[in-house]
N, C-alpha and C positions, 0 to 999 in steps of 0.2 A: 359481666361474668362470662357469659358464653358469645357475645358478639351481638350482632344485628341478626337474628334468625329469617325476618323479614325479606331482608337484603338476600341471603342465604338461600332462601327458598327462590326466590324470584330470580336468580342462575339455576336452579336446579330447574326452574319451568322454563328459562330461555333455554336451556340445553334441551331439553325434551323437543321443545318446539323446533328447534334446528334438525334434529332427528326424527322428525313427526309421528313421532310415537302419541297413539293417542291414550292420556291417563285420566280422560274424563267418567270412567268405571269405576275406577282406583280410589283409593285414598293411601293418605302420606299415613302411616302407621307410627313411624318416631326420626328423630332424625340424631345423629350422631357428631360426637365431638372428639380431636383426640388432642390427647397430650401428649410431652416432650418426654414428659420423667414421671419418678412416681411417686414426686411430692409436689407436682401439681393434678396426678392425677385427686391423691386422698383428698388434697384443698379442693378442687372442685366438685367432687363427694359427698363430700362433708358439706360444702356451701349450697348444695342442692337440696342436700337435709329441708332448708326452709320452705322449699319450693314442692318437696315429691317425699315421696317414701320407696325407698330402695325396693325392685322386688326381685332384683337378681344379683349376685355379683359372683363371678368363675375365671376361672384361668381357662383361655381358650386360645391355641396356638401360642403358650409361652407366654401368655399378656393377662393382664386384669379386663373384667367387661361387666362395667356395670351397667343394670339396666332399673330405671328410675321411674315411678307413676308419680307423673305431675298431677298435685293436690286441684291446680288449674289448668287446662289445658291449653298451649299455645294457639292463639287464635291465628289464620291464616287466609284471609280471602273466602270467606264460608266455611274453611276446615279450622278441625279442632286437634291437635296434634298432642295423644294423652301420656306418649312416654318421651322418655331419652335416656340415648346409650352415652357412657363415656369410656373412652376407651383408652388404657396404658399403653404407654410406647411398646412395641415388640423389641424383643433382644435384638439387637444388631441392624438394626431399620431406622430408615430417618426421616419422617414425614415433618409437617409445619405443624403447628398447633391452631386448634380451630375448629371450625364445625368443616364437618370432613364429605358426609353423605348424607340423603333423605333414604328411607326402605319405603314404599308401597306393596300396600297389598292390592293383588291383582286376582280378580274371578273368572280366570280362564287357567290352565295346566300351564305351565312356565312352556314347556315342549310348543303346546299352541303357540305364544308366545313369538319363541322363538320364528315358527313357519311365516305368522304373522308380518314377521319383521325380518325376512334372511339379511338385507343387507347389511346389518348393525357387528358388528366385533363383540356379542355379547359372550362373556365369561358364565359358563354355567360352574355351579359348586355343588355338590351331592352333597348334603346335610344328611343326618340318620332321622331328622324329625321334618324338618323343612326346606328344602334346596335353594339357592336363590340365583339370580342371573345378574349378574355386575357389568352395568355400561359405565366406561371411564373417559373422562372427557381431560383435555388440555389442561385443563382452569383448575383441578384437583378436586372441581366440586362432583360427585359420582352419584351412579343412582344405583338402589338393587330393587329386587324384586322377590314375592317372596309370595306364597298360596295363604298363609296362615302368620296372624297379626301375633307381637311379639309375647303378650298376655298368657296367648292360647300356650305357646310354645313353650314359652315355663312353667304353666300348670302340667304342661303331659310331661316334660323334664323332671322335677318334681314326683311328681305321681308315677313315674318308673325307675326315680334315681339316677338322674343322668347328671 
Protein backbone atom coordinates (compact mmCIF):
# COMPACT_ATOMS: atom_id res chain seq x y z
CA UNK A 1 0.00 0.00 0.00
CA UNK A 2 2.60 2.68 0.83
CA UNK A 3 5.83 0.75 -0.44
CA UNK A 4 8.82 -0.60 1.39
CA UNK A 5 9.16 2.10 4.27
CA UNK A 6 12.16 0.13 5.30
CA UNK A 7 13.94 0.54 2.10
CA UNK A 8 12.65 4.18 2.30
CA UNK A 9 14.15 4.94 5.47
CA UNK A 10 17.43 3.30 4.88
CA UNK A 11 17.94 6.27 1.73
CA UNK A 12 16.93 8.76 4.08
CA UNK A 13 19.82 7.51 6.64
CA UNK A 14 22.20 7.00 3.43
CA UNK A 15 21.56 10.61 2.54
CA UNK A 16 22.12 11.98 6.08
CA UNK A 17 25.27 9.96 6.19
CA UNK A 18 26.65 11.51 2.94
CA UNK A 19 25.83 14.79 4.60
CA UNK A 20 27.02 13.92 8.08
CA UNK A 21 24.51 15.29 9.69
CA UNK A 22 24.38 13.83 12.92
CA UNK A 23 20.45 12.61 13.79
CA UNK A 24 21.67 10.30 16.57
CA UNK A 25 19.47 12.99 19.19
CA UNK A 26 16.67 13.04 16.84
CA UNK A 27 14.05 10.78 16.22
CA UNK A 28 12.03 10.21 12.85
CA UNK A 29 8.54 11.86 14.04
CA UNK A 30 6.32 10.46 10.74
CA UNK A 31 7.32 9.97 7.51
CA UNK A 32 5.27 11.18 4.39
CA UNK A 33 3.59 9.80 1.18
CA UNK A 34 2.23 11.74 -1.75
CA UNK A 35 -0.04 11.03 -4.32
CA UNK A 36 -0.75 11.78 -8.00
CA UNK A 37 -4.55 12.74 -7.80
CA UNK A 38 -7.16 12.82 -5.45
CA UNK A 39 -8.54 9.59 -5.75
CA UNK A 40 -5.69 8.08 -4.85
CA UNK A 41 -5.25 10.29 -2.34
CA UNK A 42 -9.01 9.40 -0.55
CA UNK A 43 -8.01 5.43 -1.36
CA UNK A 44 -5.12 5.62 0.44
CA UNK A 45 -7.00 7.46 3.41
CA UNK A 46 -9.40 5.48 3.72
CA UNK A 47 -7.06 2.23 3.32
CA UNK A 48 -5.13 3.52 6.43
CA UNK A 49 -8.48 3.63 8.30
CA UNK A 50 -7.19 -0.10 9.27
CA UNK A 51 -3.99 0.88 10.22
CA UNK A 52 -4.28 4.56 12.19
CA UNK A 53 -6.84 6.88 13.06
CA UNK A 54 -6.96 10.18 11.32
CA UNK A 55 -5.85 13.06 13.55
CA UNK A 56 -5.67 15.80 11.02
CA UNK A 57 -6.73 16.47 7.72
CA UNK A 58 -6.52 20.43 6.09
CA UNK A 59 -5.95 22.17 3.06
CA UNK A 60 -2.49 23.57 3.18
CA UNK A 61 -1.03 25.41 0.24
CA UNK A 62 -3.94 24.37 -2.12
CA UNK A 63 -3.60 20.39 -1.25
CA UNK A 64 -5.17 18.02 1.15
CA UNK A 65 -2.81 16.88 4.26
CA UNK A 66 -3.64 14.26 6.06
CA UNK A 67 -1.98 13.39 9.08
CA UNK A 68 -2.62 9.71 10.54
CA UNK A 69 -1.84 7.89 14.34
CA UNK A 70 -0.81 4.59 13.59
CA UNK A 71 -2.91 2.02 15.92
CA UNK A 72 0.92 0.37 15.63
CA UNK A 73 3.88 2.12 15.16
CA UNK A 74 6.19 1.46 12.17
CA UNK A 75 9.11 -0.26 13.62
CA UNK A 76 12.60 0.87 12.37
CA UNK A 77 16.03 -0.24 13.54
CA UNK A 78 15.04 0.64 17.49
CA UNK A 79 12.64 3.51 16.18
CA UNK A 80 9.07 3.56 16.43
CA UNK A 81 7.57 5.81 13.88
CA UNK A 82 3.68 6.75 15.35
CA UNK A 83 2.36 8.96 12.57
CA UNK A 84 1.91 9.39 8.77
CA UNK A 85 1.25 12.25 6.50
CA UNK A 86 -0.42 11.80 3.15
CA UNK A 87 -0.37 14.25 1.00
CA UNK A 88 -2.74 15.34 -2.36
CA UNK A 89 -1.04 16.43 -5.41
CA UNK A 90 -0.85 20.32 -5.38
CA UNK A 91 -2.57 22.34 -8.31
CA UNK A 92 -0.36 22.47 -11.00
CA UNK A 93 2.87 20.36 -9.69
CA UNK A 94 3.91 17.10 -10.72
CA UNK A 95 5.87 15.04 -8.35
CA UNK A 96 5.98 10.78 -8.42
CA UNK A 97 3.83 8.93 -6.12
CA UNK A 98 5.44 7.37 -3.11
CA UNK A 99 6.72 7.94 0.14
CA UNK A 100 8.28 11.24 -0.43
CA UNK A 101 10.09 12.47 3.09
CA UNK A 102 11.08 11.45 6.77
CA UNK A 103 10.41 14.81 9.42
CA UNK A 104 12.59 14.56 12.75
CA UNK A 105 12.41 16.12 15.49
CA UNK A 106 15.35 17.81 16.55
CA UNK A 107 16.39 19.15 20.40
CA UNK A 108 18.45 22.12 19.41
CA UNK A 109 16.79 25.60 17.76
CA UNK A 110 16.62 24.82 13.88
CA UNK A 111 18.87 28.51 13.81
CA UNK A 112 21.50 26.26 15.82
CA UNK A 113 21.02 23.83 13.42
CA UNK A 114 21.49 25.61 10.79
CA UNK A 115 25.43 27.17 12.30
CA UNK A 116 25.78 23.54 13.03
CA UNK A 117 25.77 22.68 9.68
CA UNK A 118 26.71 25.98 7.23
CA UNK A 119 27.64 23.98 4.39
CA UNK A 120 24.26 22.17 3.62
CA UNK A 121 21.60 24.16 0.99
CA UNK A 122 19.10 23.90 3.88
CA UNK A 123 15.59 25.53 3.06
CA UNK A 124 14.22 27.21 6.09
CA UNK A 125 10.23 27.70 6.22
CA UNK A 126 8.74 30.03 8.80
CA UNK A 127 5.66 28.08 10.19
CA UNK A 128 3.24 30.39 12.68
CA UNK A 129 3.50 27.23 15.06
CA UNK A 130 6.54 25.24 14.00
CA UNK A 131 9.27 26.17 11.23
CA UNK A 132 11.09 23.49 9.69
CA UNK A 133 14.40 23.32 7.55
CA UNK A 134 14.21 21.09 4.17
CA UNK A 135 17.40 19.28 2.84
CA UNK A 136 16.59 17.90 -0.78
CA UNK A 137 18.53 15.35 -2.22
CA UNK A 138 18.76 14.00 -6.09
CA UNK A 139 17.00 10.77 -5.35
CA UNK A 140 13.47 12.83 -4.33
CA UNK A 141 13.91 11.07 -0.95
CA UNK A 142 14.10 14.64 1.34
CA UNK A 143 14.47 15.16 5.03
CA UNK A 144 12.89 18.25 7.25
CA UNK A 145 13.26 19.14 10.48
CA UNK A 146 11.21 20.46 12.87
CA UNK A 147 11.52 21.51 17.16
CA UNK A 148 8.05 20.16 17.98
CA UNK A 149 6.71 16.45 16.94
CA UNK A 150 3.56 16.46 14.77
CA UNK A 151 0.91 15.49 17.78
CA UNK A 152 2.08 18.44 19.68
CA UNK A 153 1.35 20.64 16.70
CA UNK A 154 -2.13 19.74 16.15
CA UNK A 155 -3.30 19.95 19.58
CA UNK A 156 -1.99 23.73 19.76
CA UNK A 157 -3.59 24.01 16.05
CA UNK A 158 -6.73 22.76 17.39
CA UNK A 159 -6.73 24.57 20.81
CA UNK A 160 -6.38 28.10 18.87
CA UNK A 161 -8.28 27.08 15.72
CA UNK A 162 -5.92 27.10 13.09
Amino acid sequence: MIGDYKKFLDIVHENLRKTKIDVSAFYVDHIAYRTTSAEDYEKLKNDLFTYGEALSEKIIRDRRVAIMKLHEPLQYKGMQIRFFEILAPAKDNVYRKGLEHAEFVVDIPLYDMMQRYPSHSFIYKDRKINAELVLKFPNNVNIKFHEKPIDEVIAIEKKLSL
